[in-house]
C-alpha atoms as one frame of an Amber mdcrd trajectory, in Angstrom:
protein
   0.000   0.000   0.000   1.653   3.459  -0.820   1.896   5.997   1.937  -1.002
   8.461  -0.058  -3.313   5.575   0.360  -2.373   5.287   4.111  -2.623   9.135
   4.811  -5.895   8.956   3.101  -7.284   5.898   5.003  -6.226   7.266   8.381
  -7.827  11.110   6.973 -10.739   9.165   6.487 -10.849   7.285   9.531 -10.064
  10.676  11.393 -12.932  12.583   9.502 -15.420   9.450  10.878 -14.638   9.210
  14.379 -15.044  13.380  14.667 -17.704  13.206  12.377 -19.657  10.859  14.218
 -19.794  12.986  17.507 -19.963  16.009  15.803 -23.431  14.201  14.121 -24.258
  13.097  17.386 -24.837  16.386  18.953 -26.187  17.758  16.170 -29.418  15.191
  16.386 -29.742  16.074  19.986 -33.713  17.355  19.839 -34.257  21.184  19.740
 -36.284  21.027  23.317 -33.011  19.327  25.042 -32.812  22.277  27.261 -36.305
  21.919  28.554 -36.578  17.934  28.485 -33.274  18.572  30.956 -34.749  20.452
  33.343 -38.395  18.717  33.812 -36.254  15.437  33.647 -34.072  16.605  36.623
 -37.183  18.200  38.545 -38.304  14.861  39.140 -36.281  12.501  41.067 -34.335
   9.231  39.622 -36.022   5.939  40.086 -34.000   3.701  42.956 -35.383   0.361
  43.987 -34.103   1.361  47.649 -36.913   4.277  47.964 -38.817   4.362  51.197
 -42.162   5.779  51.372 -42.163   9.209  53.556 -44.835   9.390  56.238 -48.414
  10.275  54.659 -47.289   8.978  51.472 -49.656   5.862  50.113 -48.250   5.218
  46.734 -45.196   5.427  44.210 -46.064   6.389  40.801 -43.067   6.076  37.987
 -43.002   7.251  34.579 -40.685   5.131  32.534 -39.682   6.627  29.111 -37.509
   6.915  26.278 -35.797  10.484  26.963 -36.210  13.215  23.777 -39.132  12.060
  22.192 -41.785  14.518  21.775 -44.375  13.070  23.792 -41.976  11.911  26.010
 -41.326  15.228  26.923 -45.061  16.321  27.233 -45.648  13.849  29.433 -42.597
  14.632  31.696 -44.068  18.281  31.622 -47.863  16.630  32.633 -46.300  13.987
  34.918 -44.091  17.507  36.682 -47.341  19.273  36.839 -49.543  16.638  37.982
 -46.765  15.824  41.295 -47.647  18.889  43.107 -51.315  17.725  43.342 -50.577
  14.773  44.792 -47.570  15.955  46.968 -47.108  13.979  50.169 -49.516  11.824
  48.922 -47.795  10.022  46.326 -44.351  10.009  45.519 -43.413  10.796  41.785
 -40.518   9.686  40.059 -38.924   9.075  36.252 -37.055   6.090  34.920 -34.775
   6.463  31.709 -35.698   3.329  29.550 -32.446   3.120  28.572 -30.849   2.503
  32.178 -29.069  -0.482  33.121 -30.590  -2.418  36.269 -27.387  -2.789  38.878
 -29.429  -6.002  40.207 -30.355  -7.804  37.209 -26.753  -7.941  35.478 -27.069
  -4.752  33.802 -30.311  -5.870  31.908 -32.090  -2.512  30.827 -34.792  -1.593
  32.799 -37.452  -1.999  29.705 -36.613  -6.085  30.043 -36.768  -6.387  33.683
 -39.977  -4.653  34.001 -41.413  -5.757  30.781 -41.812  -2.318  29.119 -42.452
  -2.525  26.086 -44.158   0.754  25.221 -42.599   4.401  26.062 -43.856   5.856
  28.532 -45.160   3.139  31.059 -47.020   4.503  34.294 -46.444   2.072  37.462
 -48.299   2.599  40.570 -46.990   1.047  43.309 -49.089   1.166  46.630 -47.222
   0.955  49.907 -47.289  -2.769  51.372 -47.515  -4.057  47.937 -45.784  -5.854
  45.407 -48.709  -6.217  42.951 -49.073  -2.585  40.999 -51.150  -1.195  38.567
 -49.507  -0.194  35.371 -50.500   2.077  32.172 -48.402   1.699  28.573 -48.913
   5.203  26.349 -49.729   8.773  26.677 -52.380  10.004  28.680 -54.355  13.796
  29.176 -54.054  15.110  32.419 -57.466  13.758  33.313 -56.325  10.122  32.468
 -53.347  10.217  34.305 -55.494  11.590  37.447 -58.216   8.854  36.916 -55.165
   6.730  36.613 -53.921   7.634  40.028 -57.039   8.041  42.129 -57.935   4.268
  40.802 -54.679   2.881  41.908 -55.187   5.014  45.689 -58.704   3.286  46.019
 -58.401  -0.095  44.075 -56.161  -3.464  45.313 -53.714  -4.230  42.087 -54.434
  -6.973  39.889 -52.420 -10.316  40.786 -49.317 -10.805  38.938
């Protein structure tokens, strides 16, 4: 191989590797700035959470982040927590997050998800929980709620 060949291969391989991240940010969505902050209003999903006292219920949205309706329903989800504060806690879970307990399985195959976003509401003292795939109004996700307060989960 002659040495313009080999300046010209590693060019090229240059010119991909900085091209590639250089692409990468330029895909990032235009409403990264406000996905950020409604996704860090809300706190991270940990399997260790305890209920605080007063509080009857964990809801979680589980999503794939930068999506459009991903990021209305982060908004809705933000909005809806303060009716509900100390009453239920609200929380967010990146589908795309590794589970430290399952081997690093993502999250979407250890609970099943298999639709963006998922709703789980988790009462406290149970494992059972009632669950919602796809977007919802404000209304629905309220309904959604007050059901799971007042209504035993379905058996596994």
């Amino acid at each position: 191989m002659t040495k313009s060949k080999i300046i010209l291969i590693g060019i090229a391989l240059i010119a991909l590797l900085v091209g590639g991240s250089l692409w990468q940010k330029s895909v990032t969505p235009a409403k990264n700035a406000a996905y950020q902050k409604t996704v860090t209003s809300l706190m991270p999903y940990s399997p260790e959470w305890k209920l605080q006292n007063g509080e009857d219920a964990l809801l979680v949205i589980i999503y794939l982040p930068g999506t459009g309706v991903e990021n209305d329903q982060l908004k809705l989800f933000t909005d809806l927590a303060k009716s509900y504060q100390g009453k239920v806690k609200f929380a967010s879970l990146d589908l795309t997050y590794q589970h430290p307990s399952y081997s690093n399985a993502p999250y979407a195959t250890v609970y099943g998800v298999k639709e963006s976003p998922t709703y789980i509401l988790l009462r406290k003292g149970e494992s059972a929980y009632h669950r919602h795939s796809g977007a919802m109004t404000a209304g629905e996700l309220s309904a959604f709620i007050d059901f799971g307060l007042t209504n035993a989960p379905p058996n596994p």
